[in-house]
C-alpha positions in Angstrom: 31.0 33.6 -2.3 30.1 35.3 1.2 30.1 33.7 4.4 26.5 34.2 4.7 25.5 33.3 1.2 27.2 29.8 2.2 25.6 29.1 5.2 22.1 30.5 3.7 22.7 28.2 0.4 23.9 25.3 3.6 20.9 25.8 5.7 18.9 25.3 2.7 20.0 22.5 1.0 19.6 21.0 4.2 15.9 22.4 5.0 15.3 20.9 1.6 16.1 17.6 3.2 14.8 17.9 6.8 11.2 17.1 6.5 10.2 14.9 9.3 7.0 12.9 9.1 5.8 9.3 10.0 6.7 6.3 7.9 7.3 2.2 7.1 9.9 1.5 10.1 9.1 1.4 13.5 10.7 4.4 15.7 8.9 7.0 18.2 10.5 9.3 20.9 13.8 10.2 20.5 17.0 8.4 20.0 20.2 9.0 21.7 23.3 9.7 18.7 27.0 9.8 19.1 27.9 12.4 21.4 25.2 11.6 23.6 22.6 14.3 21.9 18.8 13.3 21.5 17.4 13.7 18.3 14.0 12.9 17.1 14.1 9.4 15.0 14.6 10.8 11.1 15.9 14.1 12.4 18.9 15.1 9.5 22.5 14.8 10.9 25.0 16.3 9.1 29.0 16.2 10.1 29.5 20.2 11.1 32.3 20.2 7.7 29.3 19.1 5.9 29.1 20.9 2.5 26.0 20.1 0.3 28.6 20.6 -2.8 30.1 16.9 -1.7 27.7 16.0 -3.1 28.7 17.0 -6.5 32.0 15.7 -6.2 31.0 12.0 -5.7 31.4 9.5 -8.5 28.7 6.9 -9.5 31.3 4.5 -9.5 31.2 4.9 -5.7 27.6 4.9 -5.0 27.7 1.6 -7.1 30.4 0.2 -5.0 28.8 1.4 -2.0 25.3 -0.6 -3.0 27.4 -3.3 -3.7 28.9 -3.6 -0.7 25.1 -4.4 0.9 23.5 -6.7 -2.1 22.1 -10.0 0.0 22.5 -8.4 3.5 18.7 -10.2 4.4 15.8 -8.2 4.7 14.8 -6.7 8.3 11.8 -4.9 9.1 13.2 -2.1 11.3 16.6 -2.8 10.5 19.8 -0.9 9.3 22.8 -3.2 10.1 24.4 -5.8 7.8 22.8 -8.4 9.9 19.5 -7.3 8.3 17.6 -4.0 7.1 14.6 -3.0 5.8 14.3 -0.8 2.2 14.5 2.8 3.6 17.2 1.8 6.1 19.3 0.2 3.4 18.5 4.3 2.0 20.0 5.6 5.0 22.9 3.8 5.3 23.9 4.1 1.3 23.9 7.6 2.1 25.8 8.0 5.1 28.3 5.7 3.7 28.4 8.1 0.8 28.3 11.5 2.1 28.3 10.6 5.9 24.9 11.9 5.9 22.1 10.9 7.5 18.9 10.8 5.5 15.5 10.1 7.3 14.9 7.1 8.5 11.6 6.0 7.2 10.2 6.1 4.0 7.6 8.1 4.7 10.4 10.9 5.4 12.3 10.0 2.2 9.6 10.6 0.0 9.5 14.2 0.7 13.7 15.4 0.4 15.3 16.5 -2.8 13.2 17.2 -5.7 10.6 15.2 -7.5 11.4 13.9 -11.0 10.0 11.5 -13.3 10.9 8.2 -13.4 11.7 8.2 -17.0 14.2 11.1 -16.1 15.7 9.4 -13.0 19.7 9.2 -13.2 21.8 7.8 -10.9 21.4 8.4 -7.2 18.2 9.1 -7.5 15.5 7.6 -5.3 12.8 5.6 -6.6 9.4 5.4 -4.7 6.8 2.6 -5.0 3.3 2.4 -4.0 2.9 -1.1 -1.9 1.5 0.3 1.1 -2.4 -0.2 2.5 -4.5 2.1 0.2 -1.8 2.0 -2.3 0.1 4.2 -0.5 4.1 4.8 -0.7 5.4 1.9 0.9 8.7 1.3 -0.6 12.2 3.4 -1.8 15.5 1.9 -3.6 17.9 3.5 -5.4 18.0 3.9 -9.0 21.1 2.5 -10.5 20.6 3.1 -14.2 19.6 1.4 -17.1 15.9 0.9 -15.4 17.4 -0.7 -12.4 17.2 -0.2 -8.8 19.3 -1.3 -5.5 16.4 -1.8 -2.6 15.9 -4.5 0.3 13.5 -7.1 -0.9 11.2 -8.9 1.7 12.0 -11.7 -0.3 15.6 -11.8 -1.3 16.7 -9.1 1.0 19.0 -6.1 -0.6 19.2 -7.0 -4.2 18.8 -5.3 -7.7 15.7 -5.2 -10.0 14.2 -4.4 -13.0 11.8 -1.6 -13.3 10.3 -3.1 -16.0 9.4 -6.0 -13.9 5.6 -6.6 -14.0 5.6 -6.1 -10.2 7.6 -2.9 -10.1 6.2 -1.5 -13.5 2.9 -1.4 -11.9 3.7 0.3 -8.3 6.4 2.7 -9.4 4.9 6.0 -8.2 8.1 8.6 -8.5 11.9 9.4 -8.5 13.6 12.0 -6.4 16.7 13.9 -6.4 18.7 14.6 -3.4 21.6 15.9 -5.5 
């Protein structure tokens, strides 16, 4: 493959993923990152070796591990640390722990990267999308983890797994995506 076609298939995959928007966590301005460059809040940072085929390279097993790495850091509004995060900043830092990327920040911005799939069809990785938000609008992300189960930060019990076919969940699940 060309030099170009690389960088044109690289600057794609990551167009695909840099839509920036408004969403559930708190952030306006712009935000200093390593390096001392400004960024808008939910800008999409890659590494400069990043290739979007990583991607295809990484196990579920380590995705799993990853998630399980996080399950009862508490629940933050705002938050992306292990002393407490909220459900689309537990997103973020799944991912850059992952593929040392950096996804959106805010679920808002989530909701629009990869490619929309049905929940039935969801696999692995995938991010799941739930409508708890004033007007029923999209309000809340985790990760799907198989066998109609998701990895999210709970208000309640903080980052935990559920059940899609909870009563709660069943009735607010709106969509899946797929970064990958």
């Amino acid at each position: 493959m060309s030099w170009l076609k690389r960088q044109t298939i690289g600057i794609a995959a990551v167009a695909m993923v840099a839509v920036v928007t408004t969403g559930c966590a708190p952030g306006s301005g712009y935000v200093r990152l390593q390096g001392g460059v400004r960024a808008k809040p939910g800008s999409f940072i890659v590494p400069a070796n990043w290739d979007y085929r990583d991607f295809y390279k990484i196990p579920t097993t380590r995705l799993l591990t990853i998630i399980d790495s996080y399950i009862g850091v508490p629940y933050r509004w705002g938050g992306m640390s292990r002393k407490g995060m909220d459900c689309s900043g537990f997103v973020s830092s799944v991912f850059k722990d992952l593929a040392h990327a950096k996804l959106p920040r805010t679920t808002a911005q989530q909701r629009r990267l990869g490619v929309m799939v049905l929940v039935k069809d969801a696999q692995i990785g995938d991010l799941v999308f739930f409508r708890t938000g004033a007007f029923n609008s999209i309000g809340h992300v985790g990760i799907y983890t198989g066998n109609n189960r998701f990895a999210h930060a709970s208000t309640k019990k903080g980052v935990t797994y559920s059940s899609l076919e909870d009563t709660y969940y069943r009735t607010r699940v709106a969509f899946a995506r797929r970064l990958f």
